[in-house]
N, CA, C and O atoms as a Tripos MOL2 file, in Angstrom:
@<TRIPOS>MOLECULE
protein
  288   287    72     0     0
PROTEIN
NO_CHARGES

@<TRIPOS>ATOM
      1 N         -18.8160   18.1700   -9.5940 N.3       1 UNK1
      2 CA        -19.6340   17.8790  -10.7440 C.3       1 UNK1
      3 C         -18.8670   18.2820  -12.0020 C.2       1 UNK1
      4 O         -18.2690   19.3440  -12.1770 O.2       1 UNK1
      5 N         -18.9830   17.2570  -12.8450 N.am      2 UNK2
      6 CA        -18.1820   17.8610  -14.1190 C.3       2 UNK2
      7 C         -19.0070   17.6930  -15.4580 C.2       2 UNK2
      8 O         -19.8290   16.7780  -15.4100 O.2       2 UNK2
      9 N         -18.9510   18.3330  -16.5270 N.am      3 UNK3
     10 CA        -20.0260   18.6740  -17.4190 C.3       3 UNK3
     11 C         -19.3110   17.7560  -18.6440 C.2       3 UNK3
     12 O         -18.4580   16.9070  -18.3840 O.2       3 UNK3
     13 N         -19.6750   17.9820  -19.7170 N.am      4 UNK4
     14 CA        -19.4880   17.1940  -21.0020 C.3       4 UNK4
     15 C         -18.5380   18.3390  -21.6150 C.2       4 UNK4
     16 O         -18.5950   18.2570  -22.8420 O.2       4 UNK4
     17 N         -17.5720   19.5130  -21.1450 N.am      5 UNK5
     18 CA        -16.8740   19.7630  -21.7420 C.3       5 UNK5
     19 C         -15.4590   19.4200  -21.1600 C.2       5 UNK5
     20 O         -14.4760   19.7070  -21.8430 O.2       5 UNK5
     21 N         -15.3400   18.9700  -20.2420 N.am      6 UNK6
     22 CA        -14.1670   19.1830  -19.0430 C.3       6 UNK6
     23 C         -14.1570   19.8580  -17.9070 C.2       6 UNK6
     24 O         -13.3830   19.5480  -17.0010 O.2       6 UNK6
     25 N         -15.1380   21.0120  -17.7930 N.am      7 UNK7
     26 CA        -14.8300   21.6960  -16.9290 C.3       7 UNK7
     27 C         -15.3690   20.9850  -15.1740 C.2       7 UNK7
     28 O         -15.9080   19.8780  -15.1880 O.2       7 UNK7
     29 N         -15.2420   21.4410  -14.3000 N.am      8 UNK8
     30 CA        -15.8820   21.0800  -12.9850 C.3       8 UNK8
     31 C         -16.1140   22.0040  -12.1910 C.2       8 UNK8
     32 O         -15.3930   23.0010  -12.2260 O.2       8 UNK8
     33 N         -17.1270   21.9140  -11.3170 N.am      9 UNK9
     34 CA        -17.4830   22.8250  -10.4730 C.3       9 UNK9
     35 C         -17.8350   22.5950   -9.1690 C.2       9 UNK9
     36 O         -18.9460   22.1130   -8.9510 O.2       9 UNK9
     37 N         -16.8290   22.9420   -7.9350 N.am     10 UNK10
     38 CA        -16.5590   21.9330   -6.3540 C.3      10 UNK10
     39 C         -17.2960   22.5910   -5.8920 C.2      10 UNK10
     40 O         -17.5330   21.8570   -4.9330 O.2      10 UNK10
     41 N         -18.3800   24.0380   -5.6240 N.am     11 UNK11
     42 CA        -19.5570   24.7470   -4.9920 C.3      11 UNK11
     43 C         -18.1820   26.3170   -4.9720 C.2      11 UNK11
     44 O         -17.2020   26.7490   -5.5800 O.2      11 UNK11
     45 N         -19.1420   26.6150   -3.7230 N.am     12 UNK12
     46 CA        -17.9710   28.1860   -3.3760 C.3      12 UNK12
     47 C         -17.8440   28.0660   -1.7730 C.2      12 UNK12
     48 O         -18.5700   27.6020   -0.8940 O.2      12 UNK12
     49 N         -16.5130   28.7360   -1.8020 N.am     13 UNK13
     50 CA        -15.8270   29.1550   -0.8100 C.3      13 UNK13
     51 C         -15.8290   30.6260   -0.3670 C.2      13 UNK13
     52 O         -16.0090   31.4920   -1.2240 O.2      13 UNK13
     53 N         -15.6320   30.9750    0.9770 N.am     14 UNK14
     54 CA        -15.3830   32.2520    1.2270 C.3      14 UNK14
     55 C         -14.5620   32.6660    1.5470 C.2      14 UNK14
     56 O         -14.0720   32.0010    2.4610 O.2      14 UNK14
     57 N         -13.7260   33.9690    1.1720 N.am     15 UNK15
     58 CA        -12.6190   34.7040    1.3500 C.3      15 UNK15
     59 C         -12.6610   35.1500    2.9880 C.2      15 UNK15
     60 O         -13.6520   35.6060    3.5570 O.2      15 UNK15
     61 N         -11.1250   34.8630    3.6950 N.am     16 UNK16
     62 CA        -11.5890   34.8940    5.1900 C.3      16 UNK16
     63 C         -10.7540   36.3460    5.3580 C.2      16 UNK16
     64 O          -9.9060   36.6670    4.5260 O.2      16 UNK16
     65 N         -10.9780   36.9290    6.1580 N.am     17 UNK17
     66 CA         -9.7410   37.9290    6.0080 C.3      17 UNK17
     67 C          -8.6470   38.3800    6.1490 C.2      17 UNK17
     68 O          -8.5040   39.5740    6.4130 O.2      17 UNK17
     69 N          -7.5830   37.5310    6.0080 N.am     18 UNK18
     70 CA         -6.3870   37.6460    5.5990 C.3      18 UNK18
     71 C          -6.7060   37.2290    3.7960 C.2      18 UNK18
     72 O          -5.6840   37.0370    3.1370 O.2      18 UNK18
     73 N          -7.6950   37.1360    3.2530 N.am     19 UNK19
     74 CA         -7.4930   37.1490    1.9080 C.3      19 UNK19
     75 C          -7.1860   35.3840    1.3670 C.2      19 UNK19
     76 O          -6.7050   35.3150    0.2360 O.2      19 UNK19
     77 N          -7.3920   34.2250    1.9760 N.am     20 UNK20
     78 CA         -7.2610   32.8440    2.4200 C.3      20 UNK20
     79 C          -8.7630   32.5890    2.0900 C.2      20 UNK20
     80 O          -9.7720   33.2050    2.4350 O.2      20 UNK20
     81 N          -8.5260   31.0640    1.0180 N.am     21 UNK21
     82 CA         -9.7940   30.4450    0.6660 C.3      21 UNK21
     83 C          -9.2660   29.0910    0.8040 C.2      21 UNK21
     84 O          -8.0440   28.9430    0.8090 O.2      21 UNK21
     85 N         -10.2190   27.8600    0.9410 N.am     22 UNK22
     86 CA        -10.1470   26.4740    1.2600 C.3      22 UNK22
     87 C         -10.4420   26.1180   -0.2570 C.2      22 UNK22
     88 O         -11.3460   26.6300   -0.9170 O.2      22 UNK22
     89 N          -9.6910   25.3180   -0.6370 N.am     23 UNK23
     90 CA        -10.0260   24.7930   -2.0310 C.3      23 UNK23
     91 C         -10.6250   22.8540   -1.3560 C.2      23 UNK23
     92 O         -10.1490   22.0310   -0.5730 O.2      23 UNK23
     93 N         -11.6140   22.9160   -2.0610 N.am     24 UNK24
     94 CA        -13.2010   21.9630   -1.7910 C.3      24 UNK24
     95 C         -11.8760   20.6320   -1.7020 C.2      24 UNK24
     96 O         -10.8130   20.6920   -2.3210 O.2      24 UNK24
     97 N         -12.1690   19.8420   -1.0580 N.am     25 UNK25
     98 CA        -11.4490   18.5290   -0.8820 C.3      25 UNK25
     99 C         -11.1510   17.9410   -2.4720 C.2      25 UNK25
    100 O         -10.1140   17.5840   -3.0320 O.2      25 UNK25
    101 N         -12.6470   18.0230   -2.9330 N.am     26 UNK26
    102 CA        -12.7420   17.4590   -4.2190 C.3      26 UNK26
    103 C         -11.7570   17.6250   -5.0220 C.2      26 UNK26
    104 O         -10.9230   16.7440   -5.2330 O.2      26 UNK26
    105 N         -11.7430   18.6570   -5.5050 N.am     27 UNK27
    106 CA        -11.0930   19.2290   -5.9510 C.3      27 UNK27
    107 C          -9.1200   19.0410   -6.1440 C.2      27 UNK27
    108 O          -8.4010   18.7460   -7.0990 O.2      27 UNK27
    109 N          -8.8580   19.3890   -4.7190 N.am     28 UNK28
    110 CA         -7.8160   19.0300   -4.2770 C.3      28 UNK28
    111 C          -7.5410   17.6420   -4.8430 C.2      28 UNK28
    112 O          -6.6870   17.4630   -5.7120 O.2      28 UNK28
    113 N          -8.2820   16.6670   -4.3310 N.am     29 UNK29
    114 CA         -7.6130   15.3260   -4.6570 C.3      29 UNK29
    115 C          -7.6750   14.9070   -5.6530 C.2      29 UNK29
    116 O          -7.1130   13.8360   -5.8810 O.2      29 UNK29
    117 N          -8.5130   15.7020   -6.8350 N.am     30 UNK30
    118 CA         -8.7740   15.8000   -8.3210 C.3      30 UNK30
    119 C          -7.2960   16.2440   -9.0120 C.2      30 UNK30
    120 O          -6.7190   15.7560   -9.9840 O.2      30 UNK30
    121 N          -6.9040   17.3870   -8.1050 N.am     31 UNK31
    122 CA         -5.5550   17.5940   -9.1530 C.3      31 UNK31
    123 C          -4.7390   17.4250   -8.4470 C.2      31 UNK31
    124 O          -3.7560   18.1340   -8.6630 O.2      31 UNK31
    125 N          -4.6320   16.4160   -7.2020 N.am     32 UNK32
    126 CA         -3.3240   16.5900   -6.3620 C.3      32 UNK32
    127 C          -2.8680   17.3940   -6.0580 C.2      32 UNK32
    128 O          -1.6440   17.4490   -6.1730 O.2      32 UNK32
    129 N          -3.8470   18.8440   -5.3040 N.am     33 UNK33
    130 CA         -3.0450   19.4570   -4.5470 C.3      33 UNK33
    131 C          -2.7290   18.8000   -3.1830 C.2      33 UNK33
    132 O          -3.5630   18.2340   -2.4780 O.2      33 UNK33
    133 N          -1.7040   18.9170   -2.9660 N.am     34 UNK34
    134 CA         -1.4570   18.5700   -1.3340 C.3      34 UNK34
    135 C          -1.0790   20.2710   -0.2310 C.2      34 UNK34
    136 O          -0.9080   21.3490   -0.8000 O.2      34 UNK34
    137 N          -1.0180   20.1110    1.4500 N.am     35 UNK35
    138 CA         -0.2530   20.8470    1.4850 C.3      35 UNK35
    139 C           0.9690   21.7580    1.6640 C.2      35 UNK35
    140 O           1.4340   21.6470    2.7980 O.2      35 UNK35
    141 N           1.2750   22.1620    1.3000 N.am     36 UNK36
    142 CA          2.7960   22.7620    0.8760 C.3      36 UNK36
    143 C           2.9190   22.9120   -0.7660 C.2      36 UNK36
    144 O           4.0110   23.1520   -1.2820 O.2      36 UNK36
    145 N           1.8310   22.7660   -1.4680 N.am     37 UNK37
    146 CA          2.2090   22.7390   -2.5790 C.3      37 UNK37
    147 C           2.1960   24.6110   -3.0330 C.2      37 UNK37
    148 O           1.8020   25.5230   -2.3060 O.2      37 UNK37
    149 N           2.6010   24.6910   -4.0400 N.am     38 UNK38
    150 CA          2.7130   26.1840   -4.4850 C.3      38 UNK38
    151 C           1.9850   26.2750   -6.2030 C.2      38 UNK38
    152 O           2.1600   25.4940   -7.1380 O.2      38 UNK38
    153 N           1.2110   27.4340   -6.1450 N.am     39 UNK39
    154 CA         -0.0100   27.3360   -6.7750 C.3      39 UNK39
    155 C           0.1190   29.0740   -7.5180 C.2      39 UNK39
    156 O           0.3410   30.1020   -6.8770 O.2      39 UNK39
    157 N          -0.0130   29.0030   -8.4370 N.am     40 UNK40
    158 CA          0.1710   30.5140   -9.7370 C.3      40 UNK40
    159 C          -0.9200   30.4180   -9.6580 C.2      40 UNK40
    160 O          -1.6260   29.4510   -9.9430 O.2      40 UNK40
    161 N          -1.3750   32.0420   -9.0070 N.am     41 UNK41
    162 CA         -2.9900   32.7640   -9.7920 C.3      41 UNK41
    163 C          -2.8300   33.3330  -10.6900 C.2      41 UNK41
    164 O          -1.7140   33.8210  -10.8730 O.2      41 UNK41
    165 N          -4.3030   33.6010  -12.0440 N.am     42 UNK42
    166 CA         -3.6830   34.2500  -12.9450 C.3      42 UNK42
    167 C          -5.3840   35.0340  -12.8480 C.2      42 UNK42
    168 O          -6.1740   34.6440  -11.9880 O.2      42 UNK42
    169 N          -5.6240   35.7400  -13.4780 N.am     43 UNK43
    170 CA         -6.8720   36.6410  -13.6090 C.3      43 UNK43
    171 C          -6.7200   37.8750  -15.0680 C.2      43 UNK43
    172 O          -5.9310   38.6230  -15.6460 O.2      43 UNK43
    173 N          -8.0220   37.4100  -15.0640 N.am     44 UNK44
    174 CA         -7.8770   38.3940  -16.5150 C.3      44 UNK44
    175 C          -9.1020   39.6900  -16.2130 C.2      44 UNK44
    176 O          -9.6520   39.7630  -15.1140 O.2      44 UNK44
    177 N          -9.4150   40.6530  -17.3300 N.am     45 UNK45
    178 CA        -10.3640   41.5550  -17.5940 C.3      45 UNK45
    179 C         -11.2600   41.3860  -17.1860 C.2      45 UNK45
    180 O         -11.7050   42.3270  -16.5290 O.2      45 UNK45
    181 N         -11.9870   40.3190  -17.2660 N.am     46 UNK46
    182 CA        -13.9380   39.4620  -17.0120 C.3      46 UNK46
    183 C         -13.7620   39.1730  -15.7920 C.2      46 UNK46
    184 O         -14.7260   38.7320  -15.1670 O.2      46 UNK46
    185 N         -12.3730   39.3610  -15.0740 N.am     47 UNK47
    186 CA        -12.7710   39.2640  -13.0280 C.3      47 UNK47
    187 C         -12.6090   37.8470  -13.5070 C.2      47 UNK47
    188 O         -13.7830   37.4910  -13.6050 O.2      47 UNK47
    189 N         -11.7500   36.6670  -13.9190 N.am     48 UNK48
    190 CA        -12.1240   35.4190  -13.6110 C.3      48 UNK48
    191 C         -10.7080   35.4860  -13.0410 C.2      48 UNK48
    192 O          -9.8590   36.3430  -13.2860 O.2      48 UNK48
    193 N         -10.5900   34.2240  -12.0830 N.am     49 UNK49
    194 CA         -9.3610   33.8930  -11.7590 C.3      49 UNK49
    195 C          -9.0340   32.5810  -11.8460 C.2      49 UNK49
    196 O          -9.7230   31.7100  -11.3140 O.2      49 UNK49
    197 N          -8.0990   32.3640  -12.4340 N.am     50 UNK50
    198 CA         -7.4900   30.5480  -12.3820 C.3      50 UNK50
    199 C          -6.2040   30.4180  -11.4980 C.2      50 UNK50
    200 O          -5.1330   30.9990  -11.6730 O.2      50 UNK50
    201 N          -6.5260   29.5690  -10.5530 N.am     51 UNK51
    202 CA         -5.5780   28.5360   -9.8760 C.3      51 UNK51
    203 C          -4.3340   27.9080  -10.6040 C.2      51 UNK51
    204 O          -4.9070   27.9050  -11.6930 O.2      51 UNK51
    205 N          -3.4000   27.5020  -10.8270 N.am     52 UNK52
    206 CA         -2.7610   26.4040  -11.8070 C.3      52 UNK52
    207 C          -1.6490   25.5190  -10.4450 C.2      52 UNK52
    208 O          -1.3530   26.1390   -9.4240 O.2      52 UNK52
    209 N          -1.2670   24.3660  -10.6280 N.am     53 UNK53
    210 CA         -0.4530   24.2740   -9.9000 C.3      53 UNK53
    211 C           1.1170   24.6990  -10.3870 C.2      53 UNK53
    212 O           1.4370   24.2740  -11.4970 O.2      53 UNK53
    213 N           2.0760   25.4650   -9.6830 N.am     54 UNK54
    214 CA          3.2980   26.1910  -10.3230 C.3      54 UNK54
    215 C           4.0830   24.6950  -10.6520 C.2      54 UNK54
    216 O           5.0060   24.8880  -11.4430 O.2      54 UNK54
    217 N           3.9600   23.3310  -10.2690 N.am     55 UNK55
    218 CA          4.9820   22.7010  -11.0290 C.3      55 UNK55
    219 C           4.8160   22.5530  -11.8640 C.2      55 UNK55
    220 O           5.8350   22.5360  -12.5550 O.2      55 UNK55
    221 N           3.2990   22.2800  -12.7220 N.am     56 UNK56
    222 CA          2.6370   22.4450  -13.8890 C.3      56 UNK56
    223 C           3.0270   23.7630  -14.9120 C.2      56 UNK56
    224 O           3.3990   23.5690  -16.0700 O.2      56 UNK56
    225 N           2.8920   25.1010  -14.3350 N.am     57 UNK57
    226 CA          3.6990   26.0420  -15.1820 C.3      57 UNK57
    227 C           4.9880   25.9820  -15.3040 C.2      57 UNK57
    228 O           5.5200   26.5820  -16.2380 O.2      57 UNK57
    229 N           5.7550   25.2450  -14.3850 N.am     58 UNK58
    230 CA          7.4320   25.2720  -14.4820 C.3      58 UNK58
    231 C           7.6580   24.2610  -16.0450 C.2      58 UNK58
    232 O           8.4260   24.6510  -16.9250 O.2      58 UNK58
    233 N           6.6760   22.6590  -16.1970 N.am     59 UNK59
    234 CA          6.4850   22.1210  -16.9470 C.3      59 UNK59
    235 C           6.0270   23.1000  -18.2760 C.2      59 UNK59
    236 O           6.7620   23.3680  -19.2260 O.2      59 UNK59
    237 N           5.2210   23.3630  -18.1690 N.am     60 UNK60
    238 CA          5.3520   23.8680  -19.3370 C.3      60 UNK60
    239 C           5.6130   25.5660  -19.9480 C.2      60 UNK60
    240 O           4.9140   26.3830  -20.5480 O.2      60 UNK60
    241 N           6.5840   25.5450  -19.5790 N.am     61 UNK61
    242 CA          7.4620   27.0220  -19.2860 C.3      61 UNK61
    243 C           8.5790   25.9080  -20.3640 C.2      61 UNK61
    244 O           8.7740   25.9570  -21.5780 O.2      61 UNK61
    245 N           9.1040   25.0350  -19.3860 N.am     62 UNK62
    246 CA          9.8940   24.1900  -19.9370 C.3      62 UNK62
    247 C           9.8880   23.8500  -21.3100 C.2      62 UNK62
    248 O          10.8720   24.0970  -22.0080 O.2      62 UNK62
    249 N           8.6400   23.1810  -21.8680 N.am     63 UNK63
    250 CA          8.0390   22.9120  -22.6890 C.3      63 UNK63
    251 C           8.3160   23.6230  -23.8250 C.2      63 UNK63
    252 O           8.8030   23.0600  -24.8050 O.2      63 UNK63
    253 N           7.9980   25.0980  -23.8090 N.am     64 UNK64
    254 CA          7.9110   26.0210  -24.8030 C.3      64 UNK64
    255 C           9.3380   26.5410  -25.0840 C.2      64 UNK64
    256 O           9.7080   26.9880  -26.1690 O.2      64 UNK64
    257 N           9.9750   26.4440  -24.1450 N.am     65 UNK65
    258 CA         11.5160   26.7120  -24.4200 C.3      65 UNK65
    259 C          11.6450   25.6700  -24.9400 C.2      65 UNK65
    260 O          11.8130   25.8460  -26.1460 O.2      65 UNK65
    261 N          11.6600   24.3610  -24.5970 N.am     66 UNK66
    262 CA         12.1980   23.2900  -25.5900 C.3      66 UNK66
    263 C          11.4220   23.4910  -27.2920 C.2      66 UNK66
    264 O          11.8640   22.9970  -28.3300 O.2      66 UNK66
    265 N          10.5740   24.0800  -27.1950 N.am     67 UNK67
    266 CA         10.0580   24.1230  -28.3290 C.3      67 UNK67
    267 C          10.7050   24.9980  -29.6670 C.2      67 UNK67
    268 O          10.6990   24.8390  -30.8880 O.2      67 UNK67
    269 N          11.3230   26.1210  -28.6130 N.am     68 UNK68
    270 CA         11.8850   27.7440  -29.1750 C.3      68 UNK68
    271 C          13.1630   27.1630  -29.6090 C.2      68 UNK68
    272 O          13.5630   27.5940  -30.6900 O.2      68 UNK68
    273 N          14.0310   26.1320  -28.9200 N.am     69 UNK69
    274 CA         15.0880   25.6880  -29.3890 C.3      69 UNK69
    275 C          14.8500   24.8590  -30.6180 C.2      69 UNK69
    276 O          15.7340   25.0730  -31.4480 O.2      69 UNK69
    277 N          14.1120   24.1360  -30.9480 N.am     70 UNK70
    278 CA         13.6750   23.5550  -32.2530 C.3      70 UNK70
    279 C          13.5120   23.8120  -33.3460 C.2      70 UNK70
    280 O          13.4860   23.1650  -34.3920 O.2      70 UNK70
    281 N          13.3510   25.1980  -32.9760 N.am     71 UNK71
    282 CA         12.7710   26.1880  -34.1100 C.3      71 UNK71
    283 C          14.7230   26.8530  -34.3350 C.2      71 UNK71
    284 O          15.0390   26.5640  -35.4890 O.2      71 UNK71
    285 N          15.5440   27.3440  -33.8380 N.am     72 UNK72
    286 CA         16.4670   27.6250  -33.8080 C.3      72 UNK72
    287 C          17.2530   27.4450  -34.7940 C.2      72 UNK72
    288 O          18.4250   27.8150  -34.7240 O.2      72 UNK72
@<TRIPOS>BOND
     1     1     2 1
     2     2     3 1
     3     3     4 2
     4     3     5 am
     5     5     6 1
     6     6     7 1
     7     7     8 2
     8     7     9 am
     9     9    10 1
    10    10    11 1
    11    11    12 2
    12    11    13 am
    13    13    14 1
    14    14    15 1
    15    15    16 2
    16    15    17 am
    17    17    18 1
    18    18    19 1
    19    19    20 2
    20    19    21 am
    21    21    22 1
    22    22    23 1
    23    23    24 2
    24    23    25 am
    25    25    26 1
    26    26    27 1
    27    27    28 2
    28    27    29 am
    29    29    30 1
    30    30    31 1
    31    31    32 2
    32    31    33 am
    33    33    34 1
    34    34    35 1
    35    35    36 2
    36    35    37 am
    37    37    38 1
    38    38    39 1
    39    39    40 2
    40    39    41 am
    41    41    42 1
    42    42    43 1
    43    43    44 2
    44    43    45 am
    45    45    46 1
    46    46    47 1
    47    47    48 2
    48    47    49 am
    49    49    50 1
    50    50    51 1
    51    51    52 2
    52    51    53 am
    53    53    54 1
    54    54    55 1
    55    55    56 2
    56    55    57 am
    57    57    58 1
    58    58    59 1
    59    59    60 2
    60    59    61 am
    61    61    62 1
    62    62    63 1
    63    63    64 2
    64    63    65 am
    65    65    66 1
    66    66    67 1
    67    67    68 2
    68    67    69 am
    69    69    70 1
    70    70    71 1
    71    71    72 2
    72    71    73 am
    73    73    74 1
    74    74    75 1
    75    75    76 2
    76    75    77 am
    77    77    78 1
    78    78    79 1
    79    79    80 2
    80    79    81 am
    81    81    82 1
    82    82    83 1
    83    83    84 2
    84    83    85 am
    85    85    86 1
    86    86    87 1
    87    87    88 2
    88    87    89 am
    89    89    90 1
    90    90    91 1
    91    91    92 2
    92    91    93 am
    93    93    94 1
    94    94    95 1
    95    95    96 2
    96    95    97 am
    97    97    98 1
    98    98    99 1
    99    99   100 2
   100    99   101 am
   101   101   102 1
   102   102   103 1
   103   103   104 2
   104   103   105 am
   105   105   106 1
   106   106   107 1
   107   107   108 2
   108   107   109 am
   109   109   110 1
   110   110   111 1
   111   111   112 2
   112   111   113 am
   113   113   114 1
   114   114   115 1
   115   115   116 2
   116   115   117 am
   117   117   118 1
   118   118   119 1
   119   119   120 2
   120   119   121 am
   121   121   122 1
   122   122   123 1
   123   123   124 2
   124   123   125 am
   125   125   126 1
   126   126   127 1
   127   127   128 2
   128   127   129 am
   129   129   130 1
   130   130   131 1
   131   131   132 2
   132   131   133 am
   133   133   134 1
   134   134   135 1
   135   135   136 2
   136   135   137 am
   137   137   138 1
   138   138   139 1
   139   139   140 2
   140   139   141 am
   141   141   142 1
   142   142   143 1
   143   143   144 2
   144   143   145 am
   145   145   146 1
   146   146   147 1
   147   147   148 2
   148   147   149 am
   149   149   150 1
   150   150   151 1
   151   151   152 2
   152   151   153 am
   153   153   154 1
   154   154   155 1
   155   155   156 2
   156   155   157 am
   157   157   158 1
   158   158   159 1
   159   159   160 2
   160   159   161 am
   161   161   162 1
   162   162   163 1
   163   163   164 2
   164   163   165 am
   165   165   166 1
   166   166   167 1
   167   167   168 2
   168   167   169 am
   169   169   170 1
   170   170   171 1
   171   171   172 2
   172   171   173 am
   173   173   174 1
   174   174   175 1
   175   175   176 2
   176   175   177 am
   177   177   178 1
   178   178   179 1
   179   179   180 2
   180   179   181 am
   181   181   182 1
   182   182   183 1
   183   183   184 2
   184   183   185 am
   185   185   186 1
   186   186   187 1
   187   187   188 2
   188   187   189 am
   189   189   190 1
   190   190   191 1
   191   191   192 2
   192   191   193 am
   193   193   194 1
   194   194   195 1
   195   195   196 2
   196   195   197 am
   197   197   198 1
   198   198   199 1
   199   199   200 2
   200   199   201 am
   201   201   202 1
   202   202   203 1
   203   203   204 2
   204   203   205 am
   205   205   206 1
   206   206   207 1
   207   207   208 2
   208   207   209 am
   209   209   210 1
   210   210   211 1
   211   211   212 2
   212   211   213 am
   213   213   214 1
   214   214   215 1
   215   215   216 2
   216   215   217 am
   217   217   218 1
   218   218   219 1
   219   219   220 2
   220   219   221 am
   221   221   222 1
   222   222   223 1
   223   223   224 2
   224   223   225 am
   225   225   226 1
   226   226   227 1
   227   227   228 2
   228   227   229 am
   229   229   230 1
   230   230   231 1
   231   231   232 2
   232   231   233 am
   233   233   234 1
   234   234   235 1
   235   235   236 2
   236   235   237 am
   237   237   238 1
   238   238   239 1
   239   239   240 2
   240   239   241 am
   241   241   242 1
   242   242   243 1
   243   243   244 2
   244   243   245 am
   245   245   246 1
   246   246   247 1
   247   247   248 2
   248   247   249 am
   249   249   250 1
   250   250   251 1
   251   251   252 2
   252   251   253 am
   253   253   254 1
   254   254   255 1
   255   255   256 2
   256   255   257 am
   257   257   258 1
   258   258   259 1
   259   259   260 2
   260   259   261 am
   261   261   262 1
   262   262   263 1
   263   263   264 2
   264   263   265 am
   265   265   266 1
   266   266   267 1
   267   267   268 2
   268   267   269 am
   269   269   270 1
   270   270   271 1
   271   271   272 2
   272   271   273 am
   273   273   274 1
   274   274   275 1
   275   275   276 2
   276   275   277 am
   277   277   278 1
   278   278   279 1
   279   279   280 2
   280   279   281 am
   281   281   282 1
   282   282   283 1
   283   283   284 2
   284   283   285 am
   285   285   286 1
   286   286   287 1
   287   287   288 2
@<TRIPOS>SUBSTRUCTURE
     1 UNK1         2 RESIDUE 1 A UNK
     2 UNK2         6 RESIDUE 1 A UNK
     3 UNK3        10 RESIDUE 1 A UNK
     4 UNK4        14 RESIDUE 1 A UNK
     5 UNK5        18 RESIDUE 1 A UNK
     6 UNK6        22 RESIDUE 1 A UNK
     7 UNK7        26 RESIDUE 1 A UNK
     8 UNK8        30 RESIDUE 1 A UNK
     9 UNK9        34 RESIDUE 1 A UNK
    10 UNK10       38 RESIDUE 1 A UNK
    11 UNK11       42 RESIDUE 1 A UNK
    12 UNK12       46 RESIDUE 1 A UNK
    13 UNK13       50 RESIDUE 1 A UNK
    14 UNK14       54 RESIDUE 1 A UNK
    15 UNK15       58 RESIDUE 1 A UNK
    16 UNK16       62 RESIDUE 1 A UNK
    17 UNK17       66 RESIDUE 1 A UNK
    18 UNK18       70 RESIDUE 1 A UNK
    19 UNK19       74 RESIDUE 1 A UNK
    20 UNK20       78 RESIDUE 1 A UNK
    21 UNK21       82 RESIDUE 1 A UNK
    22 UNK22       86 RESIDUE 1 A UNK
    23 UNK23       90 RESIDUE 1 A UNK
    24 UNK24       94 RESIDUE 1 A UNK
    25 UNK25       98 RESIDUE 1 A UNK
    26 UNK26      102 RESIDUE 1 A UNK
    27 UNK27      106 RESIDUE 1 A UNK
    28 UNK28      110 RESIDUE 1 A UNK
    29 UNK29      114 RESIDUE 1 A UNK
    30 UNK30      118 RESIDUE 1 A UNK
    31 UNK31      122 RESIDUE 1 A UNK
    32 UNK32      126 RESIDUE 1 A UNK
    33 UNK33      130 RESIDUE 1 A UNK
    34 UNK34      134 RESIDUE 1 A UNK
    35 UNK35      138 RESIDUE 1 A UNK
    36 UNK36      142 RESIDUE 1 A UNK
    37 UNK37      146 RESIDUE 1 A UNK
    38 UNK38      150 RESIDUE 1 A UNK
    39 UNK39      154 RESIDUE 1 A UNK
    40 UNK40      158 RESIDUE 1 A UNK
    41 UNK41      162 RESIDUE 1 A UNK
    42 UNK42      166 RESIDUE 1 A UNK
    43 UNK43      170 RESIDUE 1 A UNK
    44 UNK44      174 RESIDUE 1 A UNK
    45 UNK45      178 RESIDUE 1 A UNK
    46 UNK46      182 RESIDUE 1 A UNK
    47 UNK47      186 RESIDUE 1 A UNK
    48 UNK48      190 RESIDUE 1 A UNK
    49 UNK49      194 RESIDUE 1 A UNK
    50 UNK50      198 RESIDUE 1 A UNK
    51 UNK51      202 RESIDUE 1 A UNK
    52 UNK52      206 RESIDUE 1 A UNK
    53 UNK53      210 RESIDUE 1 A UNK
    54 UNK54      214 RESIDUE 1 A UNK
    55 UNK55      218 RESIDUE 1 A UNK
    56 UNK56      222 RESIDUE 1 A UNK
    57 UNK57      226 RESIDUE 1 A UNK
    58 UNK58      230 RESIDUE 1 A UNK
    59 UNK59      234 RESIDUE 1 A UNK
    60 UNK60      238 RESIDUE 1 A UNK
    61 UNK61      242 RESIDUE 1 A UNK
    62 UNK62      246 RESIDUE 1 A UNK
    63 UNK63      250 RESIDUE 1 A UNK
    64 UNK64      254 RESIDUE 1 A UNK
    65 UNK65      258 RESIDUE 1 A UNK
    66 UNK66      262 RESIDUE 1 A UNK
    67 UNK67      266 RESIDUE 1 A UNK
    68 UNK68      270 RESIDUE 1 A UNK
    69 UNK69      274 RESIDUE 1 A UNK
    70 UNK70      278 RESIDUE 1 A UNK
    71 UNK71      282 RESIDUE 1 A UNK
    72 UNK72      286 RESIDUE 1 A UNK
C-alpha cells in the first residue's frame, strides 16, 4: 500500500533467530531486490531502521564525490 507521500507499507515480518527477516515479495519486486543482492542497514536514535540497496549507495557515494570535484 502506498500513501500520497511516497512512502509504502508491505505489513510485518518476524525476526527468526539467527537475526534473518523475509522482505514481503512486494516489496522486493518494487525495488528489485533479487537474491544475492547486498543491502546497507542504517538506523538512527527513534529505533527506525532503513534497508537501502548497497548498489544504490555505491551510486550515490559516487555522485557526491563527483560533486566535491566540481567544487574543486
Amino acid at each position: 500500500m502506498t500513501d500520497n507521500k511516497g512512502k509504502s507499507f508491505y505489513g510485518s515480518v518476524k525476526v527468526g533467530e539467527r537475526g534473518q527477516i523475509v522482505i514481503p515479495k512486494k516489496a522486493r519486486d518494487e525495488y528489485g531486490i533479487k537474491p544475492g543482492d547486498s543491502l546497507v542497514v542504517f538506523g538512527d536514535d527513534k529505533k527506525v531502521v532503513k534497508i537501502m540497496k548497497a548498489d544504490m549507495m555505491r551510486d550515490f557515494a559516487l555522485k557526491v564525490l563527483e560533486d566535491l570535484d566540481k567544487n574543486d
